[in-house]
N, C-alpha and C positions, 0 to 999 in steps of 0.2 A: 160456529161450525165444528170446532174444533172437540167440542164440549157433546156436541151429536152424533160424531163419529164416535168418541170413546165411551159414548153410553152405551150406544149400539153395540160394540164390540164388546163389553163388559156383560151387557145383554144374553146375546151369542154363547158368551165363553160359561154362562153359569148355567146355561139350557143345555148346553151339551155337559158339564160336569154334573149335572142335577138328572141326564139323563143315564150318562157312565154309572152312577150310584142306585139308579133302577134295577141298571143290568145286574150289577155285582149282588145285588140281591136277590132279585128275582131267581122265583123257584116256578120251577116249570111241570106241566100235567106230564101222566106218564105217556101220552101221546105226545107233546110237543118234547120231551127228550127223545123220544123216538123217532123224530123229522129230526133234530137239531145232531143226532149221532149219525142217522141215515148223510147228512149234507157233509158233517166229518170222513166220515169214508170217504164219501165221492169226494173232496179234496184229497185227498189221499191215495184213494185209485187214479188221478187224474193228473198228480205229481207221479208216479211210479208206472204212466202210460198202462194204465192196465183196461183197455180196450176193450179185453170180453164183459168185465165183471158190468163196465161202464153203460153197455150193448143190452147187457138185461135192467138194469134200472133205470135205462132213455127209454119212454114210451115212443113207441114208431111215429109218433107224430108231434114228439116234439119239436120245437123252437130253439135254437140259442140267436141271442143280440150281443154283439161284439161293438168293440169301438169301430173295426173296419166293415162290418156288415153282417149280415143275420143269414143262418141255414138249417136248415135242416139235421137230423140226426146222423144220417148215414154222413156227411159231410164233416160234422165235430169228430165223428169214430175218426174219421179216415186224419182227420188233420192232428188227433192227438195222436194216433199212432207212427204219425208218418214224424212226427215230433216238430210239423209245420207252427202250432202254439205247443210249448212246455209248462205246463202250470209249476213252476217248481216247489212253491211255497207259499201258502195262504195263512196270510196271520192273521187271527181273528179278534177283533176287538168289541165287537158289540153280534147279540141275534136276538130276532125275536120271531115269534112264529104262531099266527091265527089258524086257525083252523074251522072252515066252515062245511061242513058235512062232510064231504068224502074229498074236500079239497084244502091243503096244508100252503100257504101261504109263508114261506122263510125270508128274513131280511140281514143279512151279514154284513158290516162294518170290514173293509179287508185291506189291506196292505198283499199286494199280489207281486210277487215274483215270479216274471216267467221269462222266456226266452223265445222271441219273438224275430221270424228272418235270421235265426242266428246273433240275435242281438239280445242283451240281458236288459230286460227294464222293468223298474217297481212301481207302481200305479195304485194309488187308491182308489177303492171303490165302493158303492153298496150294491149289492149283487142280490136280484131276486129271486127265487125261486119256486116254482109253484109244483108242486107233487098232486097227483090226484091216486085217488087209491080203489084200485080194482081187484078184485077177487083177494080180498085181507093182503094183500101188499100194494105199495107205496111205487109209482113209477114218478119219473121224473118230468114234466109237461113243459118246462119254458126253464130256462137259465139265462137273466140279464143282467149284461154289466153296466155300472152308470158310472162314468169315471167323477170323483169328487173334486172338487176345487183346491183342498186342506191338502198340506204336500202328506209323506206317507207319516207314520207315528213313528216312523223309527227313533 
């Protein structure tokens, strides 16, 4: 038993280092740098509550999925600016990002610092993102978070 757990686990540990060694390599189309800089901002407008800039790259009908519940756009404006979530800090350890026609599919590896009720907590996640792209720009169509098992990378 003892001997299948640790294979397992040894298993595990070389598919996630084998897959850190993809990333580190990996070189990306000049579209997918173009989602994967677009998703940097928006961590970045999103840490500095910057709400307008936020307003134009949420499609009116997107989605967000939280750990306490999912809404709508006007509902994420309103709760980042009210500083109801604080995204403070998004560390990124892994992305990758498909693209199939006019639709950009992003995956983030993150260590999320925010401030939550007035409470500071750090959460791993893989956060998806899907962008569709209308009139030659890139809106923002869903952002979910899926909290991970693995404590953060710190």
């Amino acid at each position: 038993m003892k001997t299948t757990i640790l294979g397992l686990f040894l298993f595990i540990l070389s598919a996630q280092l084998s897959f850190a060694q993809n990333f580190a390599t990996k070189s990306f189309t000049a579209s997918e740098q173009e989602i994967i800089n677009l998703s940097k901002d928006k961590w970045q407008c999103m840490s500095d509550k910057n709400s307008d800039t936020l307003a134009n790259l949420f499609h009116e009908k997107a989605v967000f999925v939280h750990m306490g519940g999912s809404w709508g756009k006007e509902q994420e404006i309103n709760i980042i600016k009210s500083g109801g979530i604080w995204y403070k800090k998004a560390d990124i350890h892994e992305v990758s990002v498909n693209i199939i026609d006019n639709t950009a599919i992003l995956l983030n590896r993150i260590d999320l610092l925010a401030v939550v009720g007035g409470n500071e907590v750090t959460n791993p996640f893989m956060v998806t993102e899907v962008y569709v792209k209308q009139n030659d720009s890139w809106k923002l169509g869903s952002l979910s978070f899926t909290r991970l098992m693995t404590p953060p990378a710190r």
